[in-house]
C-alpha positions in Angstrom: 0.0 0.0 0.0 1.4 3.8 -0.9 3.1 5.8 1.6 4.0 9.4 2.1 7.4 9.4 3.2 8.1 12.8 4.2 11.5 12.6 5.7 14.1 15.2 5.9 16.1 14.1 2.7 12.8 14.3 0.1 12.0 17.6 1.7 15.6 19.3 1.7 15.5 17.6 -2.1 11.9 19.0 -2.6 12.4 22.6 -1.2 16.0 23.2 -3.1 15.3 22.0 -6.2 12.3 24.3 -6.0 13.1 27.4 -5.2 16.3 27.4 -7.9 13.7 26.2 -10.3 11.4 29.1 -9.7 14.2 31.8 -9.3 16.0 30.1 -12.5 12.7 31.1 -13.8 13.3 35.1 -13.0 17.1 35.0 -12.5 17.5 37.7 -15.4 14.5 40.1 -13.8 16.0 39.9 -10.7 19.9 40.1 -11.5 20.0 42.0 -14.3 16.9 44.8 -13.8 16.8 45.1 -10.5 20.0 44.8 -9.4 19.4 41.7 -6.7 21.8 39.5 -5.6 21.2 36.0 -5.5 22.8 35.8 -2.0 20.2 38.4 -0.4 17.0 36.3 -2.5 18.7 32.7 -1.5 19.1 34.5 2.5 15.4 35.2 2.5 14.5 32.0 1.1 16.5 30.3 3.8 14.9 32.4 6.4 11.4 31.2 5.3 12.2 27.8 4.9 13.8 27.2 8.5 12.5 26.5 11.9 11.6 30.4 12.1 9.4 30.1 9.7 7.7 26.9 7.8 10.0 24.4 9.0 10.8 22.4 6.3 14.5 22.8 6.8 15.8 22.1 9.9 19.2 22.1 10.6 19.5 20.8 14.0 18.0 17.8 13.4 20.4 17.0 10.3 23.1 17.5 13.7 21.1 14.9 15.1 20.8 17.5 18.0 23.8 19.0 18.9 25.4 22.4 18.1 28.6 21.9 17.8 27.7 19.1 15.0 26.0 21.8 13.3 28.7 24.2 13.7 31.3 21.1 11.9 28.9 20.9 9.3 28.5 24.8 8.5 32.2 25.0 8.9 32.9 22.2 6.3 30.7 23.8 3.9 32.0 27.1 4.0 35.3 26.0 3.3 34.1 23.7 0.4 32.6 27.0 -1.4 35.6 28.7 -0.5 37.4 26.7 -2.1 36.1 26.3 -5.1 35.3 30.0 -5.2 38.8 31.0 -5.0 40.3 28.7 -7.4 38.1 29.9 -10.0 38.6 33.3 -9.1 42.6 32.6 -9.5 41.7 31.3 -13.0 39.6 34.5 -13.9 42.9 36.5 -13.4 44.8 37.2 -16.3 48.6 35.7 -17.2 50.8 36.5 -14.2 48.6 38.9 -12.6 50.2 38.6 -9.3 53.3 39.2 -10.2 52.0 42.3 -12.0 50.1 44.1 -9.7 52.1 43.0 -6.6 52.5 46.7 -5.3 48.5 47.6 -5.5 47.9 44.3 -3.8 50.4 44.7 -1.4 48.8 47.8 -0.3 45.7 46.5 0.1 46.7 43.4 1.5 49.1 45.0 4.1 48.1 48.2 5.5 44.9 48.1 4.2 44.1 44.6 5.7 45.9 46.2 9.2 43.6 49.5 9.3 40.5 47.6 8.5 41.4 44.9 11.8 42.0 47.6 13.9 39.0 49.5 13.2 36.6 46.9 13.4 37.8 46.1 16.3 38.0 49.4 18.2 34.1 49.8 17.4 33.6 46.6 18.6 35.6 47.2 21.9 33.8 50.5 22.2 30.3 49.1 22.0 30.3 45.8 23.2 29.9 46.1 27.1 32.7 44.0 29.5 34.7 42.5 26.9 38.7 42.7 27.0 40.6 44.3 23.8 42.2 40.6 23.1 38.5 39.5 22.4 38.0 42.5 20.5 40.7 41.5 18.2 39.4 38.2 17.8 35.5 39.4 16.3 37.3 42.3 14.4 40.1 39.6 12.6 36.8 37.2 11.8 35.0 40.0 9.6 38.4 41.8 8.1 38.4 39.6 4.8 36.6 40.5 2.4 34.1 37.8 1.0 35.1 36.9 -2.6 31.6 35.2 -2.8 29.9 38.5 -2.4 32.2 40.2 -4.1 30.9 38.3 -7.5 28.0 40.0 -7.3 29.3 43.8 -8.1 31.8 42.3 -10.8 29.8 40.3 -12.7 27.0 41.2 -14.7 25.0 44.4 -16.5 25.7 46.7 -13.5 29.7 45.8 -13.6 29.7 46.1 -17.1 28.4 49.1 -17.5 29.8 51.0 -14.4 32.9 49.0 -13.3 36.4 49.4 -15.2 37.7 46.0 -16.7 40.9 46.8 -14.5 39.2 47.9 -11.0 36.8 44.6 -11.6 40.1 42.0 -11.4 42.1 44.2 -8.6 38.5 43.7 -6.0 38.9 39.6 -7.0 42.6 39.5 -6.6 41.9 41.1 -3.4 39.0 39.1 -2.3 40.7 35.8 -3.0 44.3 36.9 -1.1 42.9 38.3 1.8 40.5 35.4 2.6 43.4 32.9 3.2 45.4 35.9 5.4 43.1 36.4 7.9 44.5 33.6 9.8 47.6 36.0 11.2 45.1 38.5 12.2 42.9 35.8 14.2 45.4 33.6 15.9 47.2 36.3 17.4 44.8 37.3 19.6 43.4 33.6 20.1 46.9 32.5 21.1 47.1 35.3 23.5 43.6 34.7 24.8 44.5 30.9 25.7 48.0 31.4 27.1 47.1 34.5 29.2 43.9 35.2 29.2 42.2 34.0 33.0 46.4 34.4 34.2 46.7 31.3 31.5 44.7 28.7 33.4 44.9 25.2 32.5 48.0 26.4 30.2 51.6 27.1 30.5 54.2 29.3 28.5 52.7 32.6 28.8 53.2 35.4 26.0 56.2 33.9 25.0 54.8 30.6 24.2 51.7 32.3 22.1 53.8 34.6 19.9 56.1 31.7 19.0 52.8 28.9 18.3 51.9 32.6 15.9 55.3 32.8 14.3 55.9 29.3 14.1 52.8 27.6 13.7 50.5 30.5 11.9 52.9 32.2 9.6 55.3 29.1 9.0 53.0 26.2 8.4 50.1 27.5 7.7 50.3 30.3 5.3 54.0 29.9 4.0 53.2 26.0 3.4 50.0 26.8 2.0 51.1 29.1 -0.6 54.0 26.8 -1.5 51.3 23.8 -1.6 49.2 26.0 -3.7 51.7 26.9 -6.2 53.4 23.6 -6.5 49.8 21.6 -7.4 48.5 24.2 -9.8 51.8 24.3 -11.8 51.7 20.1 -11.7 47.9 20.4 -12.8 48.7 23.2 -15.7 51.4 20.9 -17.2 49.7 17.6 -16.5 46.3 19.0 -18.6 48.7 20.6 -21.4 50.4 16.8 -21.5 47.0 15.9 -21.9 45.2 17.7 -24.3 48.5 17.5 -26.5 47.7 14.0 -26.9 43.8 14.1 -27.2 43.7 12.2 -23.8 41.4 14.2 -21.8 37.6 15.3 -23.3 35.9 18.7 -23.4 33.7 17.7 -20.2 36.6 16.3 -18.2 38.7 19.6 -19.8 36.4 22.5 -18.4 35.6 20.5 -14.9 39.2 20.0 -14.3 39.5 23.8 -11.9 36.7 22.6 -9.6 38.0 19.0 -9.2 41.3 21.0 -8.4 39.5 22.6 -5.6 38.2 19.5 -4.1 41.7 17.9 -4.4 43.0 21.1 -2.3 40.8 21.4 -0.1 40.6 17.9 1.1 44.7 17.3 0.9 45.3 20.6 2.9 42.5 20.2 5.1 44.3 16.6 6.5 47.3 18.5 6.5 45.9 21.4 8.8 47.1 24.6 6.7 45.3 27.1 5.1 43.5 25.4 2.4 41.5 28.4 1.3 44.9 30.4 0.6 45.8 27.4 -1.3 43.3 27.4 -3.5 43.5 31.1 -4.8 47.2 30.7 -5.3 46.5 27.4 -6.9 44.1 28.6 -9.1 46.2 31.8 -10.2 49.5 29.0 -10.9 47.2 27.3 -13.0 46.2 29.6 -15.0 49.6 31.6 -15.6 50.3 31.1 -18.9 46.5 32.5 -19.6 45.6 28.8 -21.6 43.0 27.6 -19.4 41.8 30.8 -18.9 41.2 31.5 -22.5 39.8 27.7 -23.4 37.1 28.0 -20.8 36.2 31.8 -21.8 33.2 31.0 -23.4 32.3 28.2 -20.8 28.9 28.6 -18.7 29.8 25.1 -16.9 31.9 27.0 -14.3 29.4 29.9 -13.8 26.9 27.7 -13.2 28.8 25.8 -9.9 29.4 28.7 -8.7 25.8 29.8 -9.0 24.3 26.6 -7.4 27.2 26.9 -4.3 26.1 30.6 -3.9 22.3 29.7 -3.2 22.9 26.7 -1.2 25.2 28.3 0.8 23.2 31.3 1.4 19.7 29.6 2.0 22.1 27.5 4.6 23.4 30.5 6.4 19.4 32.1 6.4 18.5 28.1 7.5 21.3 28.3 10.7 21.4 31.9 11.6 20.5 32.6 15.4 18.2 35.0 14.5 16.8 35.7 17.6 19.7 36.0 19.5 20.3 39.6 18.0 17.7 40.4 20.3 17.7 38.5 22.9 21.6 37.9 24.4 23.8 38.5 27.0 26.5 40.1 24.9 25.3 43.0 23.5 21.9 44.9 23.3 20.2 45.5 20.3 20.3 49.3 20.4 24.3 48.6 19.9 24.3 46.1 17.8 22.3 48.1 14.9 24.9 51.0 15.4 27.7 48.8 15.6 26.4 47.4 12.2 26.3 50.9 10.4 29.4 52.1 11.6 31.6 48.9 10.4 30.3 49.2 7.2 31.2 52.7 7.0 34.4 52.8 9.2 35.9 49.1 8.8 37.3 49.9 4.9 36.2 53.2 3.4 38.7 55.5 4.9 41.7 53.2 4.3 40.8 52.7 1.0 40.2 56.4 -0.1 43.7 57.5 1.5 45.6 54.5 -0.6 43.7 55.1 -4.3 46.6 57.6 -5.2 48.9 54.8 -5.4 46.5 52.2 -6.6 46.8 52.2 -10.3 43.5 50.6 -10.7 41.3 53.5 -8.6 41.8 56.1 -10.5 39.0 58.5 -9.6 37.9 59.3 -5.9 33.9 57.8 -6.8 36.0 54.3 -7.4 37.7 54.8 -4.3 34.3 55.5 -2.2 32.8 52.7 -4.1 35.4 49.9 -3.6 35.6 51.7 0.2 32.2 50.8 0.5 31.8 47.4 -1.0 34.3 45.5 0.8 31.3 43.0 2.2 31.5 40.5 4.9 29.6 36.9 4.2 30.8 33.2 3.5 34.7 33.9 4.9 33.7 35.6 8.4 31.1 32.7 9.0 34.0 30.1 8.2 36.7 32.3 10.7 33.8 32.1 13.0 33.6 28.4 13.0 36.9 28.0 13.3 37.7 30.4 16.2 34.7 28.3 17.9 36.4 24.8 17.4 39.9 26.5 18.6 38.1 27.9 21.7 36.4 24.4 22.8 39.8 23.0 23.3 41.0 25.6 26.0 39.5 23.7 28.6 40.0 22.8 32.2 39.3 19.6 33.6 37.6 18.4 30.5 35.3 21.8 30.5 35.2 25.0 28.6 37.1 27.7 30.5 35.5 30.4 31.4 36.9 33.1 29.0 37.0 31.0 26.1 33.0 30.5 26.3 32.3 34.3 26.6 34.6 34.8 23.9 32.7 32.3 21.4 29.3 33.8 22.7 30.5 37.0 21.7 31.6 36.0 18.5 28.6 34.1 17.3 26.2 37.3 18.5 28.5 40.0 16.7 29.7 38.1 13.7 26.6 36.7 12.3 24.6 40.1 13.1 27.8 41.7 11.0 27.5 39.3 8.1 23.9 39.8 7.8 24.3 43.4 7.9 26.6 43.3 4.9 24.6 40.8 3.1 21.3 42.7 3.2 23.0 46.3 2.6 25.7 45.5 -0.4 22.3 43.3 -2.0 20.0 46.7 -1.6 22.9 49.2 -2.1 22.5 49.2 -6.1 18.5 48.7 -6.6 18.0 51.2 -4.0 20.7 53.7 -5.6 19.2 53.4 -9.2 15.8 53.7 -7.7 16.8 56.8 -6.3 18.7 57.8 -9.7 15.5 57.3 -11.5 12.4 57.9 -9.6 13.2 61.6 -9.5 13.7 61.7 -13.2 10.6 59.4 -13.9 8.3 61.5 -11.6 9.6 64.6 -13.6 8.8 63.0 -16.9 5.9 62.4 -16.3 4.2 65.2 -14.8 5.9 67.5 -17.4 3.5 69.7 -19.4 5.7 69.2 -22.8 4.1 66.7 -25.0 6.9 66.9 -27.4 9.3 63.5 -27.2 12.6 64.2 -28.6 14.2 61.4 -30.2 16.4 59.1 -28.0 20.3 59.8 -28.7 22.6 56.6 -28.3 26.3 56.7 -27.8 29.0 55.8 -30.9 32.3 55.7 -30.2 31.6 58.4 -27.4 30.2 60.9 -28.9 26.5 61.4 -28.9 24.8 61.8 -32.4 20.9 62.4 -32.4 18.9 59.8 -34.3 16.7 62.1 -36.6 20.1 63.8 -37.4 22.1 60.6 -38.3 19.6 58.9 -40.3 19.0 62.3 -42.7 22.5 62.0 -42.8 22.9 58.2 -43.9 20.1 58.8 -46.3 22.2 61.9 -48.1 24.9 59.5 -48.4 23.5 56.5 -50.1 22.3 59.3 -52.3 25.0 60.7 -53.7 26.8 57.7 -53.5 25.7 54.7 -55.8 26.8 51.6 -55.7 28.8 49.9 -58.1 26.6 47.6 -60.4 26.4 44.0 -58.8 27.0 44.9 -55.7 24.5 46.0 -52.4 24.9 49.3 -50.8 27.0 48.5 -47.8 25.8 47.7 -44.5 26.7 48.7 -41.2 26.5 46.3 -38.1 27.3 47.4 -34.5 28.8 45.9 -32.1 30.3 47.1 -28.4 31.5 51.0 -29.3 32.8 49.9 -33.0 31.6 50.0 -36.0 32.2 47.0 -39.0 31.4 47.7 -42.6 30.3 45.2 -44.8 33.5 45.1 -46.8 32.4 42.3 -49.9 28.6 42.3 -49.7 29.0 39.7 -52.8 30.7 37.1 -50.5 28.4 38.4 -47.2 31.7 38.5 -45.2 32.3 41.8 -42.5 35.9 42.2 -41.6 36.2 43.5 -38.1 39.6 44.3 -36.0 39.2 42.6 -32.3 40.6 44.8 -30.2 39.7 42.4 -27.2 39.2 39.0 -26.0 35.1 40.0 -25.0 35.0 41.5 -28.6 36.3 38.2 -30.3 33.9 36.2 -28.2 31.2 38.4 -29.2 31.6 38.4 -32.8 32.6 34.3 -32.2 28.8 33.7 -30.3 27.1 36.3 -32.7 28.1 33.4 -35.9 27.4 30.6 -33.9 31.2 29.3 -34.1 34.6 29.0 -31.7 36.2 32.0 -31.2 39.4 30.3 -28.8 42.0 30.5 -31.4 40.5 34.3 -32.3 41.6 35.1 -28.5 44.6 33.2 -28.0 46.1 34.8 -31.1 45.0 37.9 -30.0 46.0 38.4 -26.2 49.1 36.4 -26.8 50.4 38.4 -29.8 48.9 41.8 -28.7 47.8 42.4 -32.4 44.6 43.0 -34.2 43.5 40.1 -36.0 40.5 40.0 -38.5 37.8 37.8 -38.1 35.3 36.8 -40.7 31.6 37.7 -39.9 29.1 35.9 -41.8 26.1 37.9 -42.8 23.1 35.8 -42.3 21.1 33.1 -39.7 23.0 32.3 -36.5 23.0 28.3 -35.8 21.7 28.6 -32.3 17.9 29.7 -31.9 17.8 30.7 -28.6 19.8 34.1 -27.2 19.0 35.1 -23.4 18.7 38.6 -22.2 21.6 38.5 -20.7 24.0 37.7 -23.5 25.3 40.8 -25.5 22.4 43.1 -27.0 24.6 44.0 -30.0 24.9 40.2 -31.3 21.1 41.0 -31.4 21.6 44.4 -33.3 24.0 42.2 -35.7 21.6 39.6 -36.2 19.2 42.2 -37.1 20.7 44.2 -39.6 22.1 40.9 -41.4 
């Protein structure tokens, strides 16, 4: 006889699958026209789907009932995005990138990373009531990274392409990825100091002495300096072993373009045993393998890799809105809720912007003082503080006497959990509404104005060419006195015109319907190579290895593939249009 079976796996299964199926089914609306990111849709959805709410996920029961199993598992799954996150943002770099922009990272990386641990932490010593400096240090060091999961969202898509330099776009991922795996200096000093003389160092001996050489030793030597040489040694051993490989047509396309995510399981899971720093392995990993910019430029027109990364965003993010103690922002022991809002703004404010606007002088990459405010701004705090977070919590469990939790060590991780998760939250809802909200407050003004203005004349749109801005009525009169005068020769069509990006390509043989057009970068040879339905990899390649021009057939007519989403290139549509 039939029987429901409704047990945590079918509804975990059930609730998943469907919400990414339904927001799959608006993805572009939401992205792309209103500016949403899919981490502040997938934290609501998680919110509504956990115990809070309807209670069809529920965390602590997968933990079979204990919180520090459900910490493990949250840990383990931030590090697993992590790590795949940062290997593929290693491989979106360009060839050597490291090594050629080592001075702008350096200054974010090094004073920047300082000032921003500092001042997070003196707010949070100034308006967390009864808690020591040292612990102060620890919440501040958690939250100093910035997330390179978050950071996606304002360097991908319409609004970075439209408003974001090509060159300020890869110096906020460089940074992203670096300064993830370097928060551990920032975090163990104080937790080393905390065990070893914090409560006069009960339960431990060695002192000071004994925590700055476990930080020196320990922190710096084995777990970043091993790390990065770990890191760089197995993505140079993968780059050779896949060019051995696809030399001799021994590996397939599907095995080809999964190869930088399997990576990132095999680091994460090799350093893990090992106990370093497997998330600054990966980034370093992912940049070594990609040096020679041939992985990079195979995979360029590759959706498989965008689309991991996608599916880890929303599960991780309807997790976190699943897990989060949401009612412990109002009701704790640590810190009221009329400081915690506060203590929210002014980190957002305080913890990055001011560094960053006094360094953009000597940062290439900011050039103006709106890109410093804006890269000030959106420095945001998500995936990596909840994964320092976890691992400060299963650092502080073993300072123990007599088999219990000492004292300190439990207000410490109290405090933590309260301040970080409140901090994260904060970042994830504000950087999600910073853009809708500043567009609808661009446009609303303009709209209201339009439409309660008495002058019922509508002047033509102008659109941009080459920056400079010709009126439409103007242009056409003046392509229409053109074809006029001149005629063209007998056999032949008048020549057409086809836009795409800010150029302009002229139908050079009309008889053969072939447009020469000069690429003058990789996005325009992949543009013109999706617009005829072909492979545009040896177009790039020859390209961006040779730094010349090189001129790529267009055929005028059908493209092979019937189907172009809105959020592919809207001047492969004007080409498709005019041929």
């Amino acid at each position: 006889m039939p029987t429901l079976a409704v047990v945590n796996f079918n509804i975990v299964c059930a609730t998943l699958g469907g919400f990414i199926t339904i927001f799959g089914l608006v993805s572009y609306l939401l992205k792309e026209k209103f500016y949403l990111s899919e981490a502040l849709i997938s934290l609501v959805a998680g919110l509504i789907f956990s115990p809070h709410a309807t209670n069809f996920i529920k965390p602590l029961d997968y933990a079979l009932g204990s919180e520090e199993a459900l910490g493990t598992i949250t840990l383990y799954f931030t590090r697993l995005v992590l790590g795949v996150q940062l290997v593929l943002a290693g491989v979106q770099l360009p060839s050597k990138y490291l090594k050629k922009e080592w001075r702008s990272l350096a200054l974010l990386l090094g004073p920047g990373m300082t000032v921003m641990w500092l001042s997070t932490s003196l707010l949070v010593w100034a308006l967390v009531p009864n808690i020591s400096f040292l612990f102060a240090l620890a919440v501040g060091a958690s939250v100093t990274p910035t997330d390179p999961v978050l950071s996606n969202s304002i360097v991908k898509g319409k609004f970075a392409d439209n408003y974001i330099p090509k060159e300020l776009q890869k110096i906020i991922i460089a940074e992203s990825g670096a300064n993830d795996g370097l928060g551990y200096p920032f975090l163990f000093l104080p937790l080393y100091l905390i065990k070893y003389t914090g409560d006069h160092g009960l339960g431990q001996v060695g002192g000071a002495s004994k925590a700055m050489g476990y930080w020196f030793g320990e922190t710096w030597g084995y777990t970043i300096l091993l790390s990065v040489v770990y890191g760089a040694t197995i993505g140079w051993i993968a780059k050779e072993l896949l060019h051995w490989a696809e030399e001799r047509k021994y590996v397939d396309r599907e095995s080809f373009l999964v190869f930088a995510i399997t990576l990132a399981l095999f680091i994460v899971g090799t350093v893990g045993m090992i106990g370093s720093d497997d998330v600054l392995a990966c980034f370093i990993a992912g940049n070594v393998f990609t040096w020679d910019d041939w992985f990079r430029l195979e995979t360029l027109d590759d959706s498989l890799q965008p689309t991991i990364d996608m599916l880890l965003n929303v599960a991780v993010f309807m997790w976190f809105g699943a897990v989060c103690p949401w009612s412990s922002f109002v009701h704790n022991n640590v810190i009221p809720i009329y400081r915690l809002i506060p203590l929210g703004i002014l980190v957002l404010l305080l913890r990055r912007l001011p560094i960053v606007y006094l360094l953009h002088k000597r940062i290439p990459q900011i050039e103006e003082k709106h890109q410093a405010l804006f890269v000030g701004f959106f420095g945001p705090i998500g995936v990596s503080a909840i994964f320092y977070l976890y691992v400060s919590l299963e650092f502080l469990r073993q300072i123990d006497v007599d088999g219990v939790e000492r004292e300190d060590a439990a207000r410490l991780g109290e405090v933590m959990t309260v301040v970080i998760w409140f901090l994260a939250i904060c970042s994830i809802v504000v950087h999600g509404l910073s853009i809708p909200l500043g567009k609808l407050g661009f446009y609303l003004p303009r709209t209201i104005s339009s439409a309660i203005s008495s002058d019922p004349v509508e002047e033509p749109a102008a659109f941009h060419l080459r920056d400079r801005t010709v009126n439409g009525e103007q242009n056409l009169a003046r392509t229409l006195h053109r074809s006029e005068q001149v005629p063209a020769p007998d056999g032949q069509h008048p020549r057409a015109m086809f836009r795409v990006g800010h150029s302009t390509i002229r139908n050079r043989d009309s008889r053969s319907g072939v447009a020469k057009q000069k690429i003058s970068s990789p996005m325009d040879a992949r543009l013109i190579g999706t617009a005829v339905g072909g492979d545009s990899d040896a177009q790039t390649r020859a390209q961006n290895h040779a730094g010349t021009p090189v001129s790529v057939g267009v055929p005028v007519g059908p493209v092979q593939r019937a189907i172009r989403f809105p959020d592919e290139t809207s001047e492969v549509g004007d080409a498709e249009r005019n041929g």
